[in-house]
Kinemage of the C-alpha trace (Angstrom):
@kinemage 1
@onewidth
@group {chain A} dominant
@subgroup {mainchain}
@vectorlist {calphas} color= white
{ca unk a 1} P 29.613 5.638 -26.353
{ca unk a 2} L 33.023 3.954 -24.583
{ca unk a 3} L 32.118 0.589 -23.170
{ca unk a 4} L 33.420 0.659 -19.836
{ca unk a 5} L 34.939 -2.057 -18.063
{ca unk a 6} L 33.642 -3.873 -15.633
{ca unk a 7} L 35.354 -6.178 -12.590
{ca unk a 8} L 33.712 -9.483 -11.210
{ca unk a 9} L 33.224 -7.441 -7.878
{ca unk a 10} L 31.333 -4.792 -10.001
{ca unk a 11} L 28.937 -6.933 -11.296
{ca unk a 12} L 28.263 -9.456 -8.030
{ca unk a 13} L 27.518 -5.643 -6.516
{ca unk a 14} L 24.451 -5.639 -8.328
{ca unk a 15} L 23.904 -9.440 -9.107
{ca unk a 16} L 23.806 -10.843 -5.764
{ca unk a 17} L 22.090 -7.894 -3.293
{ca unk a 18} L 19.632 -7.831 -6.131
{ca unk a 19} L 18.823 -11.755 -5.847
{ca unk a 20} L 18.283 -11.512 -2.527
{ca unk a 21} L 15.749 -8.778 -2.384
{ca unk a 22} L 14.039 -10.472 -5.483
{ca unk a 23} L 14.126 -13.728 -3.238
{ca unk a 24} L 12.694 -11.514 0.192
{ca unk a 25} L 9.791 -9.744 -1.691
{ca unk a 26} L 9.193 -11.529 -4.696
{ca unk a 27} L 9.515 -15.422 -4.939
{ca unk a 28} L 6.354 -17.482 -3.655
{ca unk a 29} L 6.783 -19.773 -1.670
{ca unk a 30} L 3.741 -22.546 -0.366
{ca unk a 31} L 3.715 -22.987 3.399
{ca unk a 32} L 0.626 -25.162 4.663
{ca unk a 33} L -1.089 -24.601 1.138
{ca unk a 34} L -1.131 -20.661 0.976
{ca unk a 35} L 1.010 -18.918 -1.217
{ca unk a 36} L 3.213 -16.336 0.312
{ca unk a 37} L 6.433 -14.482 0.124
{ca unk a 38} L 9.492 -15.139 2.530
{ca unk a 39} L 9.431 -11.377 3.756
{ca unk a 40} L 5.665 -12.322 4.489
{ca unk a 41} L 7.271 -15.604 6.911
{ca unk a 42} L 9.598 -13.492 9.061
{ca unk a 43} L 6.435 -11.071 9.892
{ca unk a 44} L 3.964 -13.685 11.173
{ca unk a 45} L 7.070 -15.681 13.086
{ca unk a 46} L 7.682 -12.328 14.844
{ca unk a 47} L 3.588 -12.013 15.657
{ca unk a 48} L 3.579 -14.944 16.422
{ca unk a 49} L 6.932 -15.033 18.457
{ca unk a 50} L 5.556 -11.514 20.239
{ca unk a 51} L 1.835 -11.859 19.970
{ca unk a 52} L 1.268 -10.610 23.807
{ca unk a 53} L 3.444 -7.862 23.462
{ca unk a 54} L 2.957 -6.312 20.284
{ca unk a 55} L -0.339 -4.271 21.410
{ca unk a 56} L 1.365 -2.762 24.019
{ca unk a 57} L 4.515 -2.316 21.804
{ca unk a 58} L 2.520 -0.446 18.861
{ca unk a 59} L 0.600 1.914 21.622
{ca unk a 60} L 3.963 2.678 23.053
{ca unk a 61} L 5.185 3.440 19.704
{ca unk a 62} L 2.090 6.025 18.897
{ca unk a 63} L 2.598 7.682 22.481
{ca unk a 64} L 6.066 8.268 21.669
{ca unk a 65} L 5.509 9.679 18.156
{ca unk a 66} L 2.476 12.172 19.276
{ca unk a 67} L 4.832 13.244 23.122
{ca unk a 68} L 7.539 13.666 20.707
{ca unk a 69} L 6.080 15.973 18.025
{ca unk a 70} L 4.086 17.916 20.661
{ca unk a 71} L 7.779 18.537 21.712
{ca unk a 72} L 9.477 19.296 18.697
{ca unk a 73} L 6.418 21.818 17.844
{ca unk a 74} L 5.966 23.726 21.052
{ca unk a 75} L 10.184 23.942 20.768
{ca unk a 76} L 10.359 24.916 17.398
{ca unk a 77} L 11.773 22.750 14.604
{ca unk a 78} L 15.509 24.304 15.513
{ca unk a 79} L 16.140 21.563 18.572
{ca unk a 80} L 16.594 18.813 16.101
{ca unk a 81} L 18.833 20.675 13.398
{ca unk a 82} L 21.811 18.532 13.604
{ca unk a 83} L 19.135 15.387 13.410
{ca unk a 84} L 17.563 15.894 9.826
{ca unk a 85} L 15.710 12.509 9.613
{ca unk a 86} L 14.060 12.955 12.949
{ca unk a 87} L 13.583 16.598 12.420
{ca unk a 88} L 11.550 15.342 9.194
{ca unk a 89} L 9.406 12.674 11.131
{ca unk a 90} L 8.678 14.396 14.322
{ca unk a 91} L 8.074 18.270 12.754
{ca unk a 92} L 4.700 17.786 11.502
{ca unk a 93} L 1.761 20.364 10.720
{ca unk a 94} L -1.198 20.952 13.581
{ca unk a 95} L -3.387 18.451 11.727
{ca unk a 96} L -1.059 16.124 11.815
{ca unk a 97} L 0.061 16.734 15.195
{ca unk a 98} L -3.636 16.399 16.618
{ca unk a 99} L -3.967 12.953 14.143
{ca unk a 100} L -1.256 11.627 16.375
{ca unk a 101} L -2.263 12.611 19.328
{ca unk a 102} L -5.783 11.823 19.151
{ca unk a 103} L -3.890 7.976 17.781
{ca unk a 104} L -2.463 8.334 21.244
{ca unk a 105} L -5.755 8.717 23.155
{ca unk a 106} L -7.631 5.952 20.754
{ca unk a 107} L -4.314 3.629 21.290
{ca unk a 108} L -4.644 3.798 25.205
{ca unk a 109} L -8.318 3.278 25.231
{ca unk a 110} L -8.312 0.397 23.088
{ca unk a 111} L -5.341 -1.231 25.374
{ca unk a 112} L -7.174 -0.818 28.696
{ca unk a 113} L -10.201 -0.697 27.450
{ca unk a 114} L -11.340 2.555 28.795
{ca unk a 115} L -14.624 4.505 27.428
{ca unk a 116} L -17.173 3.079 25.265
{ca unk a 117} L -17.114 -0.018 23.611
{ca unk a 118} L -17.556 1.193 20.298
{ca unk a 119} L -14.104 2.144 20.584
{ca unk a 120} L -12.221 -0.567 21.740
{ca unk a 121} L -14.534 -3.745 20.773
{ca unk a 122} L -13.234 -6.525 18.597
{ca unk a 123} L -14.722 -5.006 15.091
{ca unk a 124} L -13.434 -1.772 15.940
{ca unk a 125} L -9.989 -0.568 17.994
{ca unk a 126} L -9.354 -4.377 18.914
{ca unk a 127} L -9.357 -5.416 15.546
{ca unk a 128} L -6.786 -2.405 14.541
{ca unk a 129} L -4.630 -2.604 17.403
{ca unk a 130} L -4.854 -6.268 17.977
{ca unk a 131} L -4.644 -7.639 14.859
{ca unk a 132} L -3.883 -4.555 11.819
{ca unk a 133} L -1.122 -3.263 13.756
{ca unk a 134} L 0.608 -5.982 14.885
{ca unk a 135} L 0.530 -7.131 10.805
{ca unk a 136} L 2.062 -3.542 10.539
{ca unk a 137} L 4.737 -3.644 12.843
{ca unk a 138} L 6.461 -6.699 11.872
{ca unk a 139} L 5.554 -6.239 8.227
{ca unk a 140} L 7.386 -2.544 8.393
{ca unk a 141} L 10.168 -3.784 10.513
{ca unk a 142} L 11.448 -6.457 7.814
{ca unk a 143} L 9.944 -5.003 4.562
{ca unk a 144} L 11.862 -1.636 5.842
{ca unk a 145} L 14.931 -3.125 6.709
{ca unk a 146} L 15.612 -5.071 3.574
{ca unk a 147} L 14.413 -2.601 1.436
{ca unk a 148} L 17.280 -1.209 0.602
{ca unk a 149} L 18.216 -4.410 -1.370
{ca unk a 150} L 15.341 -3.440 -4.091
{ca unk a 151} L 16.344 0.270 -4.051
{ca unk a 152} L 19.943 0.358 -4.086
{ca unk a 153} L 21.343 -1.995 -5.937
{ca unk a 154} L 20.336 -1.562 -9.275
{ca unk a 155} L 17.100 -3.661 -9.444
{ca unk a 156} L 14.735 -0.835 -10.202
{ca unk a 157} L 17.481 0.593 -12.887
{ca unk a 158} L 17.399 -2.487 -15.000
{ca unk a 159} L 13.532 -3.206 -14.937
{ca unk a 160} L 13.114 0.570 -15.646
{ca unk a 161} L 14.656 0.087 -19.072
{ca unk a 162} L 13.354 -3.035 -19.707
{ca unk a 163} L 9.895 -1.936 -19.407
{ca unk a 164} L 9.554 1.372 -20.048
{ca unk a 165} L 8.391 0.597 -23.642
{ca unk a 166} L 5.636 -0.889 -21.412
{ca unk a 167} L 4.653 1.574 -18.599
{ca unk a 168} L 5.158 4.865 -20.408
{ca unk a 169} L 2.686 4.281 -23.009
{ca unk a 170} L 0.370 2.042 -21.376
{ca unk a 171} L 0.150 3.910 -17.870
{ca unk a 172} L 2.110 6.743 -18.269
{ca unk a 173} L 4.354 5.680 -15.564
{ca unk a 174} L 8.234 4.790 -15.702
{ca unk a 175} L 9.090 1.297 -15.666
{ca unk a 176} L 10.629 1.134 -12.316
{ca unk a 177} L 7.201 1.340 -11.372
{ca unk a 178} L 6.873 -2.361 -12.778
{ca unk a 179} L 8.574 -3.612 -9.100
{ca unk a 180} L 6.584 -1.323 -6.773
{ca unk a 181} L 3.455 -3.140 -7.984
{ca unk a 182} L 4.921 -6.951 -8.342
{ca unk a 183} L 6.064 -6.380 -4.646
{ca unk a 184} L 2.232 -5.355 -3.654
{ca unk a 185} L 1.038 -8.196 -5.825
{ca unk a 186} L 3.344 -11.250 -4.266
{ca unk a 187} L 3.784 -9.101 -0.930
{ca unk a 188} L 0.905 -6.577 0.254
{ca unk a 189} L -0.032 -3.110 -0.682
{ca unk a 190} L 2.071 -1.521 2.524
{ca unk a 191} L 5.101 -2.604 0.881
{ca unk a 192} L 4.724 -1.223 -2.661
{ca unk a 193} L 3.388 2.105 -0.277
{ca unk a 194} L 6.625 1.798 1.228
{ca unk a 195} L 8.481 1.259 -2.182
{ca unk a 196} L 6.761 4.259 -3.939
{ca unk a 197} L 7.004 6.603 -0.982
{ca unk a 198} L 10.768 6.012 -0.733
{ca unk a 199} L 11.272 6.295 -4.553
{ca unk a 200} L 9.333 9.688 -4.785
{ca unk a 201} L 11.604 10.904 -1.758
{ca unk a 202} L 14.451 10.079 -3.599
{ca unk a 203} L 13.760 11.905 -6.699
{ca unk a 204} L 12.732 8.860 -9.205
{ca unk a 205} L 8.653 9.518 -8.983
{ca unk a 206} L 7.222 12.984 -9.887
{ca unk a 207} L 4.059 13.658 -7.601
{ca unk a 208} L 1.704 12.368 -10.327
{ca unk a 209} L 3.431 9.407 -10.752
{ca unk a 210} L 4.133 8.588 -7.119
{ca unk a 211} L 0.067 9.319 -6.433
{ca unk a 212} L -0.653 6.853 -9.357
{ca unk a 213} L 1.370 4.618 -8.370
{ca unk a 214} L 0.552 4.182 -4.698
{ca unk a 215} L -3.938 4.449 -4.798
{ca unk a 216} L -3.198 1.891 -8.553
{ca unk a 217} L -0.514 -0.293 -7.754
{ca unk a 218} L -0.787 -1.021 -4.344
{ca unk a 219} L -2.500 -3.751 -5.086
{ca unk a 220} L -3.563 -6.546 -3.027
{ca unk a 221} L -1.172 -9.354 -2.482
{ca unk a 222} L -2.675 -13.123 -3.459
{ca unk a 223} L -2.626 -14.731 -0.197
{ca unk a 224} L -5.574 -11.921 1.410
{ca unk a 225} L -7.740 -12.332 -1.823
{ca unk a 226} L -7.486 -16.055 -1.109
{ca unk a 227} L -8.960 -14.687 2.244
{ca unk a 228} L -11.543 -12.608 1.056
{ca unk a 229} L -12.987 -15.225 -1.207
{ca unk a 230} L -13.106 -18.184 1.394
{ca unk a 231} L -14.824 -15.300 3.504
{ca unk a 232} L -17.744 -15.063 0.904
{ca unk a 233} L -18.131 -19.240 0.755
{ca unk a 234} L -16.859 -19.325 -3.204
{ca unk a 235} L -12.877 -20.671 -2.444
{ca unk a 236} L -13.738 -23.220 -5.026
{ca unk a 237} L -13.784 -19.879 -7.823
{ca unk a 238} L -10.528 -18.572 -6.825
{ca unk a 239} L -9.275 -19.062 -10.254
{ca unk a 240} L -11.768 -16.999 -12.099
{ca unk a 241} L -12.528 -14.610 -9.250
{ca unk a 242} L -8.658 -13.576 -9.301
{ca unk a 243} L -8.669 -13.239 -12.913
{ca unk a 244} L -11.858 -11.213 -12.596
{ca unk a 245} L -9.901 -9.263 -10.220
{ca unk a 246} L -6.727 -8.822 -12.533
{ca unk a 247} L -8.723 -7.657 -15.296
{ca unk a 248} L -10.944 -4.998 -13.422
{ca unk a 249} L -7.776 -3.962 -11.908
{ca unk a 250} L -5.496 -3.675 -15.141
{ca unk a 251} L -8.583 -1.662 -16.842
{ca unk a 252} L -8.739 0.646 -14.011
{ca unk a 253} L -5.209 1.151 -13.942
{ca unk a 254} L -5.887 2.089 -17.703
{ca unk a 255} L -7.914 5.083 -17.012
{ca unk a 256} L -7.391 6.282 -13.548
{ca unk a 257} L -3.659 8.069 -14.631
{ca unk a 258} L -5.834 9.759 -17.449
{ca unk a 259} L -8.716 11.617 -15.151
{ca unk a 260} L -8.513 13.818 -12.832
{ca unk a 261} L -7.645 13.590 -9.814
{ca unk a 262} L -4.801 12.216 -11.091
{ca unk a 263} L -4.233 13.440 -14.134
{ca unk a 264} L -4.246 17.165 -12.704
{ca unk a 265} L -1.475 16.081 -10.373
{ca unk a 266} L 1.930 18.033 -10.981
{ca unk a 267} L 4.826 16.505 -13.193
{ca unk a 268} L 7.255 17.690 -10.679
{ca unk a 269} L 9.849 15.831 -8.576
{ca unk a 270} L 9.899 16.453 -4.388
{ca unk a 271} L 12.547 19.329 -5.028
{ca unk a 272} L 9.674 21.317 -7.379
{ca unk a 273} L 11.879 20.548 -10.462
{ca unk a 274} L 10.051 19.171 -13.982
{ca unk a 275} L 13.294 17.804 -15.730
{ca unk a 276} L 11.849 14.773 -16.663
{ca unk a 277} L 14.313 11.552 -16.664
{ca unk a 278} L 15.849 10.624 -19.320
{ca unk a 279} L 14.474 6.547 -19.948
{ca unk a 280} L 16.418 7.098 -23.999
{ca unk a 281} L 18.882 4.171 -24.913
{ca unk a 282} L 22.179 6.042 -25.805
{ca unk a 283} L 23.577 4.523 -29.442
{ca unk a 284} L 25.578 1.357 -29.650
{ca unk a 285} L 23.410 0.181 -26.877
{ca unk a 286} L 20.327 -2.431 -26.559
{ca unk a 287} L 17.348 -2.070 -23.753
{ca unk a 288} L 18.613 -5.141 -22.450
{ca unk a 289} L 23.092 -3.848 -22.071
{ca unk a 290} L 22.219 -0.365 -21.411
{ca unk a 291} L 19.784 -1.250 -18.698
{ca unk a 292} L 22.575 -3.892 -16.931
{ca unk a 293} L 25.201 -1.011 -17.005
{ca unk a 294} L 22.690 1.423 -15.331
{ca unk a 295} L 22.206 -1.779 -12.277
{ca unk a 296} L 25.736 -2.309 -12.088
{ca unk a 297} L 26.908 1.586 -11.815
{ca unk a 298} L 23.792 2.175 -9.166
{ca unk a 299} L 25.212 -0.782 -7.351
{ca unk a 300} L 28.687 0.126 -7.647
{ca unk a 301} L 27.733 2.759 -5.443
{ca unk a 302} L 26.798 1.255 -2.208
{ca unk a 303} L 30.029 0.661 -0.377
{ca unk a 304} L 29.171 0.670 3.050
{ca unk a 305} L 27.514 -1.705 4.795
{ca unk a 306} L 26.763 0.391 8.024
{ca unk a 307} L 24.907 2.572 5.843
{ca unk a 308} L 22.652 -0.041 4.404
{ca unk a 309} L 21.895 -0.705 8.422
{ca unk a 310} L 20.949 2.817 9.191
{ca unk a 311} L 18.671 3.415 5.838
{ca unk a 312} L 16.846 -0.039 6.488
{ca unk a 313} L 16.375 1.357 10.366
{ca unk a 314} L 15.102 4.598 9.313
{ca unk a 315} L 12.715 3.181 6.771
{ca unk a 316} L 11.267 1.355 9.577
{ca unk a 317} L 11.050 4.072 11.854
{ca unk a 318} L 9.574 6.086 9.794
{ca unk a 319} L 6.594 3.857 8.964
{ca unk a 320} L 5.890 3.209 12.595
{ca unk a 321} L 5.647 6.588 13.468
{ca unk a 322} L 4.523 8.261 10.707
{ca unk a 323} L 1.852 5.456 9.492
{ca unk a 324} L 0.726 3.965 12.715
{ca unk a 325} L -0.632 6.489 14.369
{ca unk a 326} L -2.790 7.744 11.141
{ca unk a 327} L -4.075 4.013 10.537
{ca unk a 328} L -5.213 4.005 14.265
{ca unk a 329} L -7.081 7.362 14.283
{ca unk a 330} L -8.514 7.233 10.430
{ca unk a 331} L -9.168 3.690 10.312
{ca unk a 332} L -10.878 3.407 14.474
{ca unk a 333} L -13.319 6.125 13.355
{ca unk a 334} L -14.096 4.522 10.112
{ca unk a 335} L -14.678 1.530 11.148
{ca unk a 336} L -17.150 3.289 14.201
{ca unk a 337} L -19.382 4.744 11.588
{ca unk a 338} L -19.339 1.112 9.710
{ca unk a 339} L -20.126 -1.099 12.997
{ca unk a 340} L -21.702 1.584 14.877
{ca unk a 341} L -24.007 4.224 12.058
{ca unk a 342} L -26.271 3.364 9.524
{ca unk a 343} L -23.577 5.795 7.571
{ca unk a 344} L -22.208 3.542 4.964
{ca unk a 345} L -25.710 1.861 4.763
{ca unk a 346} L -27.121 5.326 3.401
{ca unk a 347} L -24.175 6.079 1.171
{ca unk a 348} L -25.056 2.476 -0.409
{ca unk a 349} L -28.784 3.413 -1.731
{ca unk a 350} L -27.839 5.400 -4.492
{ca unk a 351} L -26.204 2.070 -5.832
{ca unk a 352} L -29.564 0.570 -5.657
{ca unk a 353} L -31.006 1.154 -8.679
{ca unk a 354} L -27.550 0.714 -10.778
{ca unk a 355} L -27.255 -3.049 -9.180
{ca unk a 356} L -30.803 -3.425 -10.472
{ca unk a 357} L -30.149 -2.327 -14.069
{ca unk a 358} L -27.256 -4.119 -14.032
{ca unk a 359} L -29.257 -7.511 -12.405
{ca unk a 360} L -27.545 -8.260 -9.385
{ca unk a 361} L -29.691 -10.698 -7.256
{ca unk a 362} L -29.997 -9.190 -3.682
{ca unk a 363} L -29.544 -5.470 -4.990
{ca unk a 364} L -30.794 -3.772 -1.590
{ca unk a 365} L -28.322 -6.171 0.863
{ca unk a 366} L -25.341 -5.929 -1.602
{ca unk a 367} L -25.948 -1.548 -1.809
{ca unk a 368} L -24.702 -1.782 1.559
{ca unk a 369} L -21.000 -3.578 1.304
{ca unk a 370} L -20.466 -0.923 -1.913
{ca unk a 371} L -18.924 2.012 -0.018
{ca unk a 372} L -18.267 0.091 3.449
{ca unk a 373} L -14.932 -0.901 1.553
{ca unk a 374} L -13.823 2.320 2.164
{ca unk a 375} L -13.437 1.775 5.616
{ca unk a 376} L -11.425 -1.735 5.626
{ca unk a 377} L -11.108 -4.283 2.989
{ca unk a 378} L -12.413 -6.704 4.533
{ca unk a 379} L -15.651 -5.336 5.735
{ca unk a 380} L -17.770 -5.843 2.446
{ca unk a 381} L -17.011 -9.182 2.374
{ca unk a 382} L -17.964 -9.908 6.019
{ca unk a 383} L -21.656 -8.166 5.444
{ca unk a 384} L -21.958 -9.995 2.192
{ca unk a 385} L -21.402 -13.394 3.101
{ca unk a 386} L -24.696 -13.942 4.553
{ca unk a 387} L -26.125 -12.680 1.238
{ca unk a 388} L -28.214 -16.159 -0.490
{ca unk a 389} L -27.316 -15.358 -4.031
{ca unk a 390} L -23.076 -16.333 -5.515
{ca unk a 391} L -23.357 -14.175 -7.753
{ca unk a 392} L -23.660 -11.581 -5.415
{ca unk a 393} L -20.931 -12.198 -3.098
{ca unk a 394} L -18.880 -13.045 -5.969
{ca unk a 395} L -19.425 -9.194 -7.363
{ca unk a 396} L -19.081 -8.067 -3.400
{ca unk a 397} L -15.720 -9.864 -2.995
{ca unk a 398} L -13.578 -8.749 -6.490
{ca unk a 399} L -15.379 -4.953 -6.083
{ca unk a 400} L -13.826 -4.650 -2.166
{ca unk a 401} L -10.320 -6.442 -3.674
{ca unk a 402} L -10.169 -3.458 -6.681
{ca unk a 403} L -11.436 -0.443 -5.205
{ca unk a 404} L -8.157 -0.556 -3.718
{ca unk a 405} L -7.925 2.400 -1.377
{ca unk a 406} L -9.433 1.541 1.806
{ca unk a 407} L -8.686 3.691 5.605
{ca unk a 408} L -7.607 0.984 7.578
{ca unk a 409} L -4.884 0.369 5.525
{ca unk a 410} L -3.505 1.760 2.303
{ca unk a 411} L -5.553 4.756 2.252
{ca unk a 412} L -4.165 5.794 5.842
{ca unk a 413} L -0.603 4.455 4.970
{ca unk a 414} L -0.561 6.954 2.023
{ca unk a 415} L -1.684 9.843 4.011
{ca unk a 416} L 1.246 8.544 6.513
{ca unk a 417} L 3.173 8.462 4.063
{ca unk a 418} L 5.157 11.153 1.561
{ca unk a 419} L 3.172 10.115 -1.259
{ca unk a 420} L 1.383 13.575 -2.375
{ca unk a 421} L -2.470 12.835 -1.901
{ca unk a 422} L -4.989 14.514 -0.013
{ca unk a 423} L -8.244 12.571 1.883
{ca unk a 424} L -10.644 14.391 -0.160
{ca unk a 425} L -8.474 12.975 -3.106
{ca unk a 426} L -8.366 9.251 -2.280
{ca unk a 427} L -13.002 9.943 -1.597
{ca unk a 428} L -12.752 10.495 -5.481
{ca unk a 429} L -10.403 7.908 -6.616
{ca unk a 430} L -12.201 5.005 -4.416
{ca unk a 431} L -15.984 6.169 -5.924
{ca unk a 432} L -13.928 6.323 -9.466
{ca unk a 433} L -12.507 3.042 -9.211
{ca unk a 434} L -15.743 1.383 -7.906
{ca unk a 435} L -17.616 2.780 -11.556
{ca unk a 436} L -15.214 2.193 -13.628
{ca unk a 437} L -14.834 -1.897 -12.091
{ca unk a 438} L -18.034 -2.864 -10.610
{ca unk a 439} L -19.685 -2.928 -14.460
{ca unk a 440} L -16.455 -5.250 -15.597
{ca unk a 441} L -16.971 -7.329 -12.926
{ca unk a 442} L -20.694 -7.375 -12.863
{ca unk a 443} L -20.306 -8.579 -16.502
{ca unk a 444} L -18.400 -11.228 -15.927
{ca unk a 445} L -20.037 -12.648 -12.748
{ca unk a 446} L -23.024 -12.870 -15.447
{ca unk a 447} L -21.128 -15.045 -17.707
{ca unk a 448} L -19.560 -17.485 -14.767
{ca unk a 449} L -22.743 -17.779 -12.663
């Protein structure tokens, strides 16, 4: 194969755009002892720059997204023709259309505070539109905006060689995937969402891989397991409890692409096709040069900078819109039945008897945080930390951090999102990810306490 010559310009195309997003999304940097990301420092110095405004802000935002697709679907799709991204994110189907709308309703009762207090009190709608949303917004607004920098520019093109003598066999993934889960891990799971949503949209995923991907790599970044863990009392473990968490995680990411759910999803691409791409090295070439060339002709590419404006804008836009709205209806009425119904509580005592064979100290008390998770994150940790025994809330706090898929946020961002999974779907892969971990973790609480 001709080696093709390069200019300095060529290669700073790819070299420094790419620097910069790796510097945004993926160097840690310590401010006031946590660990975080600088992406991560722009978003809380906007909440905190607009913290009185961004409630009213985000319910805005989900009135205008439900009035508008009301709109476009009593109109027909037609009106927005010449305007293909917001024909896209405002023509939805009727379930969709009532999601938003009833995230419309929800929205303005939590803001004035209107109907029960289930709805609007500071476990439930307070906590998601004063507090999850206004993560959301900011989060979205910079992670969209200098996205672009990790897709475009060749990044993903030269990791994607370099380990796809990694992903392929191991989890049956391409190695581009590699960055949509280092950006969860240093960032937060809505970014690699974000990352895998946008990748599948542009052809690189097939559905299987995007699904895998987004409810198995999304994981959770450092600096909230550093919260969970303080929740639970044990901040002094953090060390082994994140390596517990690593190695749950890394086994379940293991099997999950090999069972179904999963596994039954379709090797196609968003057009329908099933060429699969080509991750060869070409002869004359090494993983290491033919993987540079790829980053340096995907970068040579981007010329314009007004385009790299408009794509970050529209990635923003559409994760407002499109995720918002589905986080406030699916995750207010989850976290109703967790607060406000023995439901979760019920769904726990089948657990029972497994926590007993498998001698977890408080076995009744720590049934109910097993399924709660399902709601939010963050919930099995707060009804565990009361629980007497370590051990316990050790096991409560890596299970809620590796069942991964959880309504208030990643689980509704991937139903907001393009990523091809179905609610039903994500109900399997949370109970499969909570068998296949809680034993691994169970196991090695055991040999630490």
């Amino acid at each position: 194969m001709e080696n093709k010559k390069y200019t300095l310009a060529d290669h700073l195309k790819f070299i420094i755009p790419s620097l910069i997003g790796i510097f945004l999304f993926m160097t840690p940097i310590a401010v006031d002892g946590e660990v975080t990301i600088p992406i991560a420092i722009l978003s809380n110095w906007l909440q905190d720059l607009l913290a009185d405004q961004l409630s009213a802000i985000m319910t805005v935002i989900i009135a205008i997204t439900a009035i508008a697709s009301l709109i476009v679907k009593l109109a027909g799709k037609q009106v927005l023709d010449r305007y293909p991204f917001f024909q896209q994110l405002f023509h939805v189907s009727w379930f969709w259309l009532i999601t938003r709308i009833a995230a419309m309703v929800f929205a303005i009762m939590v803001y004035f505070e209107l109907g029960h207090e289930a709805i609007y009190s500071a476990d439930t709608g307070a906590f998601i539109l004063g507090d999850l949303l206004h993560v959301l917004f900011s989060v979205f607004l910079f992670a969209g905006l200098f996205l672009p920098l990790l897709l475009n520019y060749g990044l993903l093109e030269l990791f994607g060689t370099l380990l796809s003598k990694v992903m392929r066999p191991l989890f049956k993934l391409p190695g581009r995937a590699s960055i949509d889960s280092l950006a969860s891990w240093l960032g937060d799971g809505t970014i690699g969402v974000l990352l895998t949503s946008k990748q599948y949209e542009e052809g690189y995923y097939t559905k299987r891989e995007a699904a895998v991907i987004g409810t198995t790599f999304s994981i959770v970044s450092i600096t909230f397991t550093l919260v969970v863990i303080s929740e639970v009392g044990l901040m002094d473990m953090f060390l082994p409890f994140y390596a517990t968490v690593l190695l749950a995680g890394f086994v379940a990411a293991l099997i999950m692409p090999r069972i179904p759910p999963l596994s039954r999803k379709a090797d196609t691409y968003v057009d329908n096709s099933d060429q699969v791409k080509d991750e060869g090295i070409p002869e004359g070439q090494n993983i290491f040069t033919w993987g540079y060339r790829q980053a340096v002709d995907r970068g040579g590419q981007e010329t314009s900078v007004l385009k790299f404006f408009k794509q970050g804008a529209q990635n923003t836009l559409d994760m407002w819109m499109g995720v918002a709205p589905v986080v406030m209806a699916f995750g207010l009425v989850a976290l109703i039945l967790a607060e406000y119904t023995p439901f979760f509580q019920w769904l726990g005592v089948p657990f029972i008897p497994l926590l007993e064979v498998m001698q977890i100290p408080n076995a009744t008390e720590a049934s109910q945080t097993i399924l709660v998770g399902f709601a939010d994150m963050f919930l099995p940790a707060i009804i565990g930390s009361s629980i007497e025994s370590e051990l316990t809330r050790f096991v409560i706090a890596a299970l809620s951090v590796t069942q991964l898929v959880y309504m208030s946020e990643v689980g509704g961002l991937l139903l907001g999102s393009k990523v091809p999974v179905k609610f039903y779907e994500l109900v399997i892969i949370f109970l499969e990810r909570t068998i296949i971990t809680l034993p691994i973790i169970a196991l090695v609480a055991h040999l630490i306490f």
